[in-house]
SEDORO-125804 format. One record per residue: x, y, z of N, C-alpha, C, O in turn; residue in three letters; residue number from 0. Coordinates in Angstrom, 2 decimals. Atoms other than C-alpha are relative to their C-alpha. Layout:
BEGIN
[[X; Y; Z]; [X; Y; Z]; [X; Y; Z]; [X; Y; Z]; 'ALA'; NUM] ...
//
This chain:
BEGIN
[[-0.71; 0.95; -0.86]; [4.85; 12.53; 7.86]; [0.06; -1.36; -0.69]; [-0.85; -1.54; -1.50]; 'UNK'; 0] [[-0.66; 0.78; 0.50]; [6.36; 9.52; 6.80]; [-1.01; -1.35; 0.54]; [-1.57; -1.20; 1.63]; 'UNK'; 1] [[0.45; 1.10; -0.60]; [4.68; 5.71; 7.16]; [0.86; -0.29; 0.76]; [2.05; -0.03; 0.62]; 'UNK'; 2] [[-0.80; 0.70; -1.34]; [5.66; 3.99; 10.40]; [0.44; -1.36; -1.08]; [-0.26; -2.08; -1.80]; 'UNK'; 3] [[-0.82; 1.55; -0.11]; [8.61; 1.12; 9.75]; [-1.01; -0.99; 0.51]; [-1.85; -0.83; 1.40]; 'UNK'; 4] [[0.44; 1.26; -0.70]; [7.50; -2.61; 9.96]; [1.57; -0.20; 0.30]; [2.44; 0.38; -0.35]; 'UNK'; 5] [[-1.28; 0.61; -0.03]; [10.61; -4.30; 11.34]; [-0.33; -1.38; 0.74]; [-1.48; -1.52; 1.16]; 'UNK'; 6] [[-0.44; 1.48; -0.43]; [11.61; -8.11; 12.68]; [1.25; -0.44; 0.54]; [2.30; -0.23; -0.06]; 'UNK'; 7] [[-1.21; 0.49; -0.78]; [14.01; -9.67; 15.15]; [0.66; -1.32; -0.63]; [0.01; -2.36; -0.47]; 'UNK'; 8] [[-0.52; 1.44; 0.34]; [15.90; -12.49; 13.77]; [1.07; -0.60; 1.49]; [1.69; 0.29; 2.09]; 'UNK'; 9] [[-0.93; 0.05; -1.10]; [18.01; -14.09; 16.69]; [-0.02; -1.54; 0.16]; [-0.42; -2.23; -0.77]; 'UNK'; 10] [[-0.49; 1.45; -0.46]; [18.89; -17.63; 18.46]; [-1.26; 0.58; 0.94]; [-1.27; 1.76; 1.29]; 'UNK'; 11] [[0.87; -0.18; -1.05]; [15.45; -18.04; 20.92]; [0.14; 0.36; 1.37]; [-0.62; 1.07; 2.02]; 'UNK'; 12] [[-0.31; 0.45; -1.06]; [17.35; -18.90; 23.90]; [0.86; 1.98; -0.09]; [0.40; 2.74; 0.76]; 'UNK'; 13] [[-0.26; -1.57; 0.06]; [19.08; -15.02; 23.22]; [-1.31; 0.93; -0.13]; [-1.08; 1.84; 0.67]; 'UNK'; 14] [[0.74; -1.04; 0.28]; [16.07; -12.87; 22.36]; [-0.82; 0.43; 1.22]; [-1.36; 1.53; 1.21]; 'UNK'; 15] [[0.54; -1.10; -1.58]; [14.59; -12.18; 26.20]; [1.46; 0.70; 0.82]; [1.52; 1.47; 1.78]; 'UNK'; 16] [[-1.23; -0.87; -1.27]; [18.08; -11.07; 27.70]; [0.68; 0.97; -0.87]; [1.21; 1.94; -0.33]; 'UNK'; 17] [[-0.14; -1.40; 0.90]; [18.98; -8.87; 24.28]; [-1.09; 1.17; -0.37]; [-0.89; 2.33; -0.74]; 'UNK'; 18] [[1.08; -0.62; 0.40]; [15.49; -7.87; 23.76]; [-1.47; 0.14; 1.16]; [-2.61; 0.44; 0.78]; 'UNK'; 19] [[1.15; 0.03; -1.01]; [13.13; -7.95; 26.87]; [-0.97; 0.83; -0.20]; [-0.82; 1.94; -0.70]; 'UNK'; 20] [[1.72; -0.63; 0.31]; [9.51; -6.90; 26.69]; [0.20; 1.24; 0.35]; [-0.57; 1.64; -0.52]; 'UNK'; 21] [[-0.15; -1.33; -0.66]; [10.33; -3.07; 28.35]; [0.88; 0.42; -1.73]; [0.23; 1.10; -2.53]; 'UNK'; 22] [[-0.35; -0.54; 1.10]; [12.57; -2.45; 25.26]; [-0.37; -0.43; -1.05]; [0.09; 0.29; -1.94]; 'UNK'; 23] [[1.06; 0.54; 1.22]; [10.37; -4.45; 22.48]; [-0.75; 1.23; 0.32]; [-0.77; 1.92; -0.70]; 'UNK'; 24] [[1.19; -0.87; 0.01]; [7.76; -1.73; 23.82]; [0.65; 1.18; -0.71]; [0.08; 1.72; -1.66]; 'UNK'; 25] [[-0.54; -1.33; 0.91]; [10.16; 1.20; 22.64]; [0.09; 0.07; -0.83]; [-0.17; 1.18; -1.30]; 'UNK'; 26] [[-0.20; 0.24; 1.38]; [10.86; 0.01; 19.55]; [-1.63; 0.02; -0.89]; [-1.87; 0.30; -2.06]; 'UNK'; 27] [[1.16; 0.07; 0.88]; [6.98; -0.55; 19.15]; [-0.73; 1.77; 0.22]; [-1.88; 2.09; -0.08]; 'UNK'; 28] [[0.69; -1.37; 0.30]; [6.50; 3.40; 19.62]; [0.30; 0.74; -0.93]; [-0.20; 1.82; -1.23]; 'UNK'; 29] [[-0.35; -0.41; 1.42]; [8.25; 3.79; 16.60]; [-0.53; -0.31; -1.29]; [-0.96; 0.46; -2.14]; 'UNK'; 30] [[-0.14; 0.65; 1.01]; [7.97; 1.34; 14.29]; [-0.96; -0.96; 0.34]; [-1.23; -1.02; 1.54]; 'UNK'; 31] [[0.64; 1.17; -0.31]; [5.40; -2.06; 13.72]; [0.60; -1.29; 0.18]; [1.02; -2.07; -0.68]; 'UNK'; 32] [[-1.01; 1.54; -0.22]; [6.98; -4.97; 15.18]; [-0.69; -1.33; -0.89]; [-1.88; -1.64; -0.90]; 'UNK'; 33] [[0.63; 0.85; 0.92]; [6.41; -7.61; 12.87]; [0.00; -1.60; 0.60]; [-0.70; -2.56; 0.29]; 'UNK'; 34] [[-0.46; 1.26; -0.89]; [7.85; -10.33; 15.25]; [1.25; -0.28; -0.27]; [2.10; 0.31; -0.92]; 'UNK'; 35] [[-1.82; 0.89; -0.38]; [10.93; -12.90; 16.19]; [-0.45; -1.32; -0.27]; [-1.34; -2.10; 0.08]; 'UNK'; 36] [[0.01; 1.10; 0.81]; [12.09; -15.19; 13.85]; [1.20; -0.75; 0.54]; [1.76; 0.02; 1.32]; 'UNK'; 37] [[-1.08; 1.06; -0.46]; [14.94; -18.00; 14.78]; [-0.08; -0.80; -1.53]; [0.58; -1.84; -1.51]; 'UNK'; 38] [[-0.29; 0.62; 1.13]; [14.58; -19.18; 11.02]; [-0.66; 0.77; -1.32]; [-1.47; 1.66; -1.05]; 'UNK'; 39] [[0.45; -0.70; 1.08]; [13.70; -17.92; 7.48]; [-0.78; -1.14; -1.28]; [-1.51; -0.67; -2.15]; 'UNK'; 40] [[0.28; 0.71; 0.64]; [12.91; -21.13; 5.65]; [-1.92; 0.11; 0.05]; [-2.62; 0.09; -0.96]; 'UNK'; 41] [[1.47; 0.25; 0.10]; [9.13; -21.19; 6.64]; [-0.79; 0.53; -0.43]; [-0.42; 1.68; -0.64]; 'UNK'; 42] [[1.27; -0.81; 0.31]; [5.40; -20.11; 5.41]; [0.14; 1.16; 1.15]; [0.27; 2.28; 0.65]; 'UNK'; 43] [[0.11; -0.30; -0.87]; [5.43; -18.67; 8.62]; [0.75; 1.06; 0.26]; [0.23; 2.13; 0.60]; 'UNK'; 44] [[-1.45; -1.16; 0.04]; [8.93; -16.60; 8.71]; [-0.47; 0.94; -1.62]; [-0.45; 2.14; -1.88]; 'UNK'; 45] [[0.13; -0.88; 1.12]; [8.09; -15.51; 5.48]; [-0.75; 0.94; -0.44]; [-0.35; 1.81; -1.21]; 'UNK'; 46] [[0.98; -0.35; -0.61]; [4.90; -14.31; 6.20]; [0.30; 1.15; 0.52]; [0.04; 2.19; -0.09]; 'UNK'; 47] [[-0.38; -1.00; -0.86]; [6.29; -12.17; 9.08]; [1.01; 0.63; -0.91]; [0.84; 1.84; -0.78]; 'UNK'; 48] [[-1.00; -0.71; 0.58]; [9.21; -11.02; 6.79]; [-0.80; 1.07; -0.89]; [-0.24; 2.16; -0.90]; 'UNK'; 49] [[0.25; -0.29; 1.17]; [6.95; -9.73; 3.96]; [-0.53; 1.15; 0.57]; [-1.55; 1.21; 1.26]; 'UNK'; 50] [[0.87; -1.35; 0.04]; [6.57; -5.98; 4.05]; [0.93; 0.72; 1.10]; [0.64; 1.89; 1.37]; 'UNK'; 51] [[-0.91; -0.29; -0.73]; [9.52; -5.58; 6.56]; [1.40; 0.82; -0.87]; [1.96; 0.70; -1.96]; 'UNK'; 52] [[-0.70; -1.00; 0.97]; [11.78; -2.78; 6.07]; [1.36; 0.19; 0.86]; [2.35; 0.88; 0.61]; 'UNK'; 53] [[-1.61; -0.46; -1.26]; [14.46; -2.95; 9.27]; [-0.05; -1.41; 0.37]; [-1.14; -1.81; 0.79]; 'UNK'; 54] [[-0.11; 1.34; -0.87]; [15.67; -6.70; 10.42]; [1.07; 0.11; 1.03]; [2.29; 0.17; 0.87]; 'UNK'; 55] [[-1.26; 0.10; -1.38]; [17.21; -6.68; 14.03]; [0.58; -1.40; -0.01]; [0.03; -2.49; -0.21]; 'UNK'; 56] [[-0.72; 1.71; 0.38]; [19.85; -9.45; 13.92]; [0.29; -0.15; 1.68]; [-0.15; 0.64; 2.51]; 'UNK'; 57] [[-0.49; 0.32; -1.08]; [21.37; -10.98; 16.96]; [1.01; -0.95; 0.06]; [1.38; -1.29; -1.06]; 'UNK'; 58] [[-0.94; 1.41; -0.34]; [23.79; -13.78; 18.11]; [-1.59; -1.29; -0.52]; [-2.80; -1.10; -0.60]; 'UNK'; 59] [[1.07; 0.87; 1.21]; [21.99; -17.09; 16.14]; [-1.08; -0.18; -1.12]; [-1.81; -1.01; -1.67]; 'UNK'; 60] [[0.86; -0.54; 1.84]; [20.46; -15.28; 13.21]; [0.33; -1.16; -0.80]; [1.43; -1.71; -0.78]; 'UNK'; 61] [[-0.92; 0.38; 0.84]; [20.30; -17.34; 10.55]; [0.58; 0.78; -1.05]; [0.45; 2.00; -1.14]; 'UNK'; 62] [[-0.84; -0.69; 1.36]; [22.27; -16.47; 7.47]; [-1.20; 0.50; -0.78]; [-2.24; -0.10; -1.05]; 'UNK'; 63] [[0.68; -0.86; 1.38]; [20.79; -13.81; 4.98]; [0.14; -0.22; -1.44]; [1.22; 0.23; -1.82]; 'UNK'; 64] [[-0.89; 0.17; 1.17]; [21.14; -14.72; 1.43]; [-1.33; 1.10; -0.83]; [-2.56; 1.15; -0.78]; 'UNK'; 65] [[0.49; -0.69; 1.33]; [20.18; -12.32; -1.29]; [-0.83; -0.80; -0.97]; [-1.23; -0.28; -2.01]; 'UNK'; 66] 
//
């Protein structure tokens, strides 16, 4: 059997409880390790949570992805 996915929400704050509410965060965490929800990528902090992430859920106010 395969390692369990880490994954991460990227989104606008003020969006991520009415696209993502705690009842369906829980489904996603019977799959996969939620790594958390980011609203930016610049930080120790975002980067942190990014590192080792293998699925990023986007949303309305993601920021931009750059390669």
């Amino acid at each position: 059997m395969s390692a369990r996915k880490r994954i991460a929400f990227a989104m606008a704050e003020s969006v991520r409880p009415r696209m993502y509410p705690a009842d369906r965060v829980a489904k996603f965490a019977e799959i996969a390790d939620v790594a958390g929800f980011l609203h930016e990528f610049r930080s120790d902090a975002a980067r942190r949570t990014l590192a080792g992430v293998g699925v990023l859920i986007t949303g309305w106010g993601a920021p931009g992805i750059r390669a």
